[in-house]
C-alpha positions as CSV (number, residue, x, y, z in Angstrom):
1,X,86.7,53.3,74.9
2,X,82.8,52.2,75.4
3,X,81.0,51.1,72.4
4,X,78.8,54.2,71.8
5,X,81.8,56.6,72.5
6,X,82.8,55.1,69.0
7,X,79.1,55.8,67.1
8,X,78.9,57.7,64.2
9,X,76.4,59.5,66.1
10,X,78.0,60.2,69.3
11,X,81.7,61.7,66.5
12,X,79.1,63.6,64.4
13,X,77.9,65.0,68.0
14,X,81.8,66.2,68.9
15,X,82.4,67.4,65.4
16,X,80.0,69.9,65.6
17,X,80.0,70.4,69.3
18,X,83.7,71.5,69.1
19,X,83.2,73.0,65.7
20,X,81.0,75.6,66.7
21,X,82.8,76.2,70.4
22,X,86.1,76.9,68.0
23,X,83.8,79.3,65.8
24,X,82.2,80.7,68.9
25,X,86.0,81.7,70.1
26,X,87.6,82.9,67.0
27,X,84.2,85.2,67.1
28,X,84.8,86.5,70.4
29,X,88.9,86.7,70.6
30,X,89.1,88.2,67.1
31,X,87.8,91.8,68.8
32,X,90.4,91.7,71.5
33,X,93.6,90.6,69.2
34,X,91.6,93.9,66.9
35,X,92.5,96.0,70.0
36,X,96.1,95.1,70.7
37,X,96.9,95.2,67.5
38,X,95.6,98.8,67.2
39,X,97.2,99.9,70.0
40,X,100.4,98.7,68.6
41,X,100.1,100.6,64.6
42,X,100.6,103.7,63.4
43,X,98.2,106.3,63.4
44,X,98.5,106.5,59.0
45,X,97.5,102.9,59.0
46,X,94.6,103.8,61.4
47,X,93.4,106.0,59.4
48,X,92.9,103.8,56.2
49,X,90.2,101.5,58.5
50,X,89.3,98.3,58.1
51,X,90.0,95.1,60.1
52,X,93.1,95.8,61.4
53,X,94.8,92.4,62.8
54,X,98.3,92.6,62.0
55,X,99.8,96.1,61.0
56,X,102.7,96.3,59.0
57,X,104.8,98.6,61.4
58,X,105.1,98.6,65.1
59,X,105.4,101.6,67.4
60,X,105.1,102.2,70.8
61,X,103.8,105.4,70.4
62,X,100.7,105.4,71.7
63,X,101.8,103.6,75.7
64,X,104.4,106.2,75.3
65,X,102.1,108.8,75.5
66,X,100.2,107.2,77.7
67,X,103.2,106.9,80.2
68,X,104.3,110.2,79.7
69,X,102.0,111.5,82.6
70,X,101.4,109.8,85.9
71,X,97.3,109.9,85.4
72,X,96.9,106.7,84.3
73,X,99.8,104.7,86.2
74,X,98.0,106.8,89.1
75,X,94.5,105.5,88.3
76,X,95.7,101.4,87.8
77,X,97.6,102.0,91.3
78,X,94.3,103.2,92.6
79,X,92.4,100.0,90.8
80,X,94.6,97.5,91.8
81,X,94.4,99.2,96.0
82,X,90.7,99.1,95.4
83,X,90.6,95.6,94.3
84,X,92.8,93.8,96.7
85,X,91.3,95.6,99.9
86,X,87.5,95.5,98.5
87,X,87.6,91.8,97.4
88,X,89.6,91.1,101.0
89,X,86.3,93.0,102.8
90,X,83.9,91.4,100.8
91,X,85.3,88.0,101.5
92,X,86.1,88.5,105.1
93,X,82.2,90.0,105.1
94,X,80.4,87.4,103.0
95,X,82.3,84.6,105.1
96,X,81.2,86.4,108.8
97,X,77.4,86.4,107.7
98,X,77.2,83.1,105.7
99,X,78.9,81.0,108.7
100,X,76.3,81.5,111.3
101,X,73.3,81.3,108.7
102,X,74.6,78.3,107.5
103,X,74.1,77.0,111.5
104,X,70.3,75.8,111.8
105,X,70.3,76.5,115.7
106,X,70.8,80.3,115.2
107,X,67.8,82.2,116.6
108,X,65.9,84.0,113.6
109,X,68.3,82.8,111.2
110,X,64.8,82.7,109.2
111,X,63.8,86.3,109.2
112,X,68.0,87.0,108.5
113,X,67.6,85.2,105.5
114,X,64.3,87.0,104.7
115,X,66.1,90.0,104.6
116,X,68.7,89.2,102.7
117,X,66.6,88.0,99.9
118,X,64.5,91.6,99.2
119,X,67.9,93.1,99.0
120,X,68.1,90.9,95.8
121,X,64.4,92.5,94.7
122,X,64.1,95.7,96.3
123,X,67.1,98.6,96.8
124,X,67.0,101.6,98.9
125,X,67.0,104.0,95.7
126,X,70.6,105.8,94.2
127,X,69.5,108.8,95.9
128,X,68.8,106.9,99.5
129,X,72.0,105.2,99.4
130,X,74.7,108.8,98.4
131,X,72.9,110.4,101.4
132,X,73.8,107.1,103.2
133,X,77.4,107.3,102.1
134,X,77.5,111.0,102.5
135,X,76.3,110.4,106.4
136,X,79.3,108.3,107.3
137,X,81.5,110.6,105.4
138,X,82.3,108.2,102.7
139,X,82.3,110.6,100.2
140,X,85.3,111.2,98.1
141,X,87.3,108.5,99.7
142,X,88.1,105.2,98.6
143,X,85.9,103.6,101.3
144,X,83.2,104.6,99.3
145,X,83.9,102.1,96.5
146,X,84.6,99.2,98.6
147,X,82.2,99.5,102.2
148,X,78.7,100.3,100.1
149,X,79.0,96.9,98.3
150,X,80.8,94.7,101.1
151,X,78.3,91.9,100.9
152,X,76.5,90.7,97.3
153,X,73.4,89.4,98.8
154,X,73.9,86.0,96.0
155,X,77.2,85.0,96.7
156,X,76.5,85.4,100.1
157,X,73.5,82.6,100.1
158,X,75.4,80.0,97.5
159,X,78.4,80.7,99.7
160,X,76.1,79.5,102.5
161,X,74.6,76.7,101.1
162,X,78.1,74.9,100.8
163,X,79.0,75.8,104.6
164,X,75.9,73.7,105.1
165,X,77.4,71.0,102.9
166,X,80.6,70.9,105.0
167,X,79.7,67.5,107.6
168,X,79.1,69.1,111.1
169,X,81.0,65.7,112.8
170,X,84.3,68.3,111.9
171,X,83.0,71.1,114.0
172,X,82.5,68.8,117.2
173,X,85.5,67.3,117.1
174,X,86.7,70.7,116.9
175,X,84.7,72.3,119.6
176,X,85.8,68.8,121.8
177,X,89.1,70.2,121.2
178,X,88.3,73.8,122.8
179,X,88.3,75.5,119.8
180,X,85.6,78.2,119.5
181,X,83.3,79.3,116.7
182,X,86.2,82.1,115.4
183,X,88.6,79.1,115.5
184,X,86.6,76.9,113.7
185,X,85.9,79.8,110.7
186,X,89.4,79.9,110.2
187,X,90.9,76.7,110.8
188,X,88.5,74.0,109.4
189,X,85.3,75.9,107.3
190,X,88.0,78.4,105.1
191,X,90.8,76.0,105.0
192,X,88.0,73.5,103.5
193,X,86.3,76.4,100.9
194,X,88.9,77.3,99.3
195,X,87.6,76.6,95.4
196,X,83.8,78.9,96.7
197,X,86.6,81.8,98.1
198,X,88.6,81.9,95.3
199,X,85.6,82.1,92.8
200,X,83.9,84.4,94.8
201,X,87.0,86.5,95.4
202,X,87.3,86.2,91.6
203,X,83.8,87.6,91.2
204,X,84.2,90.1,93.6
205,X,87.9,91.4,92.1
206,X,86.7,91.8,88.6
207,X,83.9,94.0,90.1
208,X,86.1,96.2,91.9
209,X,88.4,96.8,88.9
210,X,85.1,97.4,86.5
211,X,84.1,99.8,89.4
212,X,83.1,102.9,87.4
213,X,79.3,104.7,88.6
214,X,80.2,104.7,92.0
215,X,83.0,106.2,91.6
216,X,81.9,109.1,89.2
217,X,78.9,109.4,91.8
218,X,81.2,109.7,95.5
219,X,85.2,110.5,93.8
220,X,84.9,114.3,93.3
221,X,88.9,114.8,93.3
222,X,90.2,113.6,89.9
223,X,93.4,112.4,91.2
224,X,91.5,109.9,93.2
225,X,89.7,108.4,90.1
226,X,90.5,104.9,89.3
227,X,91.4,103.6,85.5
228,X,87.8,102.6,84.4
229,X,87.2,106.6,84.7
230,X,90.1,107.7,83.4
231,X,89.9,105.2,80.9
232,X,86.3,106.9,79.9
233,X,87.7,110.2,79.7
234,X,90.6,108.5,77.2
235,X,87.7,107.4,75.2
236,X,85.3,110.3,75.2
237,X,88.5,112.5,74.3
238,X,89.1,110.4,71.5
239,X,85.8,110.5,69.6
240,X,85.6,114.3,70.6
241,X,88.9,114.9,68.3
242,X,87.9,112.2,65.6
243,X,84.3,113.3,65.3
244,X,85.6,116.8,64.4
245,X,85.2,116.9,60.4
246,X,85.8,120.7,60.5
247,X,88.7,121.1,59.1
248,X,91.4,119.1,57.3
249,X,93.4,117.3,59.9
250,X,96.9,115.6,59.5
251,X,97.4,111.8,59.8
252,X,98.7,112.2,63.5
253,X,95.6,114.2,65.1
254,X,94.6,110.3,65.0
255,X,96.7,109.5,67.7
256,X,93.7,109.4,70.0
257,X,92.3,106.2,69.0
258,X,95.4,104.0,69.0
259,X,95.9,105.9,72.6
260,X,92.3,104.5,73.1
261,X,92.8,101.2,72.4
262,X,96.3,101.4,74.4
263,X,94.6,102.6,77.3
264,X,92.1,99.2,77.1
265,X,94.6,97.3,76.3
266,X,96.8,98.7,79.9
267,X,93.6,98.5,82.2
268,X,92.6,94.8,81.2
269,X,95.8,93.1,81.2
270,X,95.9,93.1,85.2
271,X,92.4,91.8,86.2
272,X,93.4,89.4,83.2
273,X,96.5,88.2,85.2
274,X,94.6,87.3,88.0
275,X,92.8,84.5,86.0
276,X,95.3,81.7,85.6
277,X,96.0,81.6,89.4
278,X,92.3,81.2,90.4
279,X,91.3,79.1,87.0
280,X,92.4,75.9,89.0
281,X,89.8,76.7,91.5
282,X,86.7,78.2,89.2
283,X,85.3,75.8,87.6
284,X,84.8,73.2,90.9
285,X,84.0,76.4,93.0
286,X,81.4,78.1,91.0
287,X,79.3,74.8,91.0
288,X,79.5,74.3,94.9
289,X,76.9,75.4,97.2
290,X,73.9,75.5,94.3
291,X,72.7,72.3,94.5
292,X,73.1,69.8,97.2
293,X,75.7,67.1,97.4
């Protein structure tokens, strides 16, 4: 170990550094292992209050209820079709525009970029944009959710600037070889970007699965909602029934809010299973691209 790893200064730095990063997380977890454990008790121990984080009896009372339908198994089908085909089209999107802007001999690649970047300042308007989707006939399918926000403008240009970072002595060997442009996307520039994919498929996943204006704005059929509105209506329900002070009301007409926090609990647990299979790639990937080298 070097010299000044072993300074008093440089431990005192580390005790503190990872004294507050442990204080930070017990801040920030505590909240979620409240929910769980919510979702998990009994309505009678919900309805004493307080901090909540380990109730004394168990019951599966609330996902049973939650179960008992088909709305919100329905909706997290719905999410997780949204999510895989919209992050698949934003990929396969963001990839087709940042290749050829990434090549410095495409005509006007200048004025391209200049348009992509007052997308990132300046937007059509919400009411410009549903007559948009409404002219296609978007509305109240699930194309509207995924085709409207195919490309993010910022993950298009980082995603850019590390195609230009790829060595262009690979793409003339390839193109010795016969391979064209399409061929060279897929079999050396992809194959070679995987940690910037993963992170911006990450990126774009979680935005799918948090998808919740534009669908309240083009889904008119309820049975097409996904579980970010249906989990809405869960909590709007909820403080509806525990708001109402008008008469005396048994233990069990609190079943709402452990239903509440079941319901977050069942619509965050599979965006949260995506995370250890991309993790690998995150942290190199969200670095490459912004800054040269």
């Amino acid at each position: 170990m070097p010299q000044e790893d072993r300074s008093w200064g440089n431990r005192l730095f580390h005790t503190i550094n990872y004294s507050l990063l442990t204080l930070i997380s017990v801040i920030t977890i505590i909240p979620f292992i409240y929910i769980v454990m919510v979702s998990f008790a009994t309505p009678e121990e919900v309805v004493k209050g307080g901090l909540l984080l380990f109730p004394s009896q168990f019951t599966l009372g609330a996902y049973k209820y939650i179960f008992s339908t088909d709305t919100m198994l329905r909706s997290i089908l719905i999410s997780i079709y949204v999510t895989a085909l919209g992050t698949f089209i934003n990929l396969i999107m963001t990839s087709f525009t940042a290749y050829p802007l990434a090549r410095t001999n495409l005509r006007g690649r200048r004025t391209l970029m200049l348009m992509i970047l007052i997308t990132m300042l300046f937007s059509g308007g919400l009411i410009p944009t549903y007559f948009v989707v409404k002219a296609f006939g978007l509305i109240n399918t699930y194309w509207s959710l995924m085709i409207p926000t195919a490309i993010s403008a910022f993950n298009l240009i980082v995603l850019k600037n590390f195609f230009q970072q790829i060595p262009d002595g690979l793409e003339d060997s390839a193109k010795i070889d016969g391979c064209n442009d399409l061929g060279i996307l897929f079999r050396i520039i992809l194959p070679l970007s995987m940690p910037a994919m993963a992170t911006f498929g990450l990126f774009y996943a979680v935005s799918h699965w948090n998808t919740f204006f534009n669908a309240v704005m083009y889904i008119n059929d309820a049975e097409k909602f996904p579980v970010q509105v249906v989990l809405r209506q869960i909590v709007l329900l909820s403080q509806d029934q525990i708001g109402d002070t008008t008469t005396q009301q048994d233990p069990t007409d609190y079943l709402p809010q452990t239903i509440r926090m079941a319901s977050i609990v069942v619509a965050t647990i599979p965006i949260v299973m995506v995370y250890p299979f991309l993790q690998k790639h995150f942290a190199k990937g969200v670095l490459l691209g912004s800054v040269k080298g």
